[in-house]
C-alpha positions in Angstrom: 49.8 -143.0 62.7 52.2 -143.5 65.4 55.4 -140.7 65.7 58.4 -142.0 65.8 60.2 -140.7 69.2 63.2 -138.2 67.9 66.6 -140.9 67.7 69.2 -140.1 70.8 72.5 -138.0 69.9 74.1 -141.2 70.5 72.2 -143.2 68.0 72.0 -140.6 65.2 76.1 -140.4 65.5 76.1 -144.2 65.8 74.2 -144.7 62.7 76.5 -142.0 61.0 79.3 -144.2 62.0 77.5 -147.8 60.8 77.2 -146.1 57.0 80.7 -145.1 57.3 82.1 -148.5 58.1 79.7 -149.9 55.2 81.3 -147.6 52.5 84.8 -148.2 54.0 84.3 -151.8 54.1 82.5 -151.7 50.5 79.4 -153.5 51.3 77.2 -154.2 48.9 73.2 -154.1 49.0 72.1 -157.2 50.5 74.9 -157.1 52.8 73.7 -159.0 56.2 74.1 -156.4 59.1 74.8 -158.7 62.7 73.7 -156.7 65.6 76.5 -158.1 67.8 79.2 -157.6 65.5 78.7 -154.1 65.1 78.1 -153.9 68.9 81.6 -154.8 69.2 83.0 -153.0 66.2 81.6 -149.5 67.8 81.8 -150.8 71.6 78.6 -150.5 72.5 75.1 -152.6 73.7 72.6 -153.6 71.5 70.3 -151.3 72.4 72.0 -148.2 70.4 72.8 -150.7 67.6 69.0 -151.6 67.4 68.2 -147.7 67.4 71.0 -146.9 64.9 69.4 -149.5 62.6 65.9 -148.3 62.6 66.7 -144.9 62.0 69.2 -146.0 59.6 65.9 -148.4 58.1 63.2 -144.9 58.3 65.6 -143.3 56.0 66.1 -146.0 53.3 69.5 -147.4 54.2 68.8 -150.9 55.4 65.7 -152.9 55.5 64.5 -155.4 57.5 65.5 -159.1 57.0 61.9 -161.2 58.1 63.2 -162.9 61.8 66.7 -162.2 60.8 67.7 -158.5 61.4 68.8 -156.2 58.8 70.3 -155.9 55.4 71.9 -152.3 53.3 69.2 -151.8 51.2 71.8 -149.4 49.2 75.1 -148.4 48.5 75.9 -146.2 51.4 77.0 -142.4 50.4 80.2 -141.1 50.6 80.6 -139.9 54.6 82.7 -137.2 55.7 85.0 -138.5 58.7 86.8 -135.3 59.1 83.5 -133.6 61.0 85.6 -132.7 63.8 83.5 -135.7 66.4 86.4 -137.3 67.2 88.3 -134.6 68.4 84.7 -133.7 70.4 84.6 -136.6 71.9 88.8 -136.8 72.5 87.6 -133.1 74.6 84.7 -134.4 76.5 87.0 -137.5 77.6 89.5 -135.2 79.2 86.7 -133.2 80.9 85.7 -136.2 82.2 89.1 -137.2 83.2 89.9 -134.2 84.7 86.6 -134.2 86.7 86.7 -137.5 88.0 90.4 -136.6 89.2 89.6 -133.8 90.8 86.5 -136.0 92.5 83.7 -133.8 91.0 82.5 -137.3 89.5 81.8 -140.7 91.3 84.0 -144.0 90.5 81.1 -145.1 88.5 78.7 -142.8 86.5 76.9 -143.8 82.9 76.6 -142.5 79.9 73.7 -140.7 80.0 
């Protein structure tokens, strides 16, 4: 049996965020999931989508669709926006901001 590598922080919150949206938007099981429009709902590649989405799939949420991506497998619960990430990530922005004005960061830098 083949471990699964441990999902990134940024694909764990991701696929936090995807269950939200599915409960806000009311989805339904069965619901199509459409890798490039939740890259461009969230603002990111496809790479973290596709790692969102087979976490999300290892723990029941959506299953795969044969050739044709993903589907919610079930109702999504009820998620708690209020968990204090966007006001994280609203903090690390201005430490990068402040950083990258006082030239302790290149022009360019990623994500990682």
């Amino acid at each position: 049996m083949t471990k699964r590598p441990k999902p990134s922080r940024l694909q764990s919150e991701l696929a936090r965020r995807i269950l939200a949206f599915l409960k806000k938007e009311n989805a339904q099981p069965g619901h199509h999931l459409v890798e490039m429009e939740l890259c461009a709902t969230f603002d990111v590649s496809r790479t973290p989508v596709r790692g969102a989405l087979q976490l999300l799939q290892a723990e029941g949420w959506v299953a795969p669709r044969s050739g044709r991506g993903f589907v919610l497998a079930k109702i999504p619960p009820m998620v708690d926006d209020d968990d204090g990430q966007d006001e994280q990530d609203h903090r690390l922005f201005q430490a990068l901001a402040r950083a990258r004005n006082a030239g302790k960061l290149p022009d360019q830098f990623t994500q990682q």
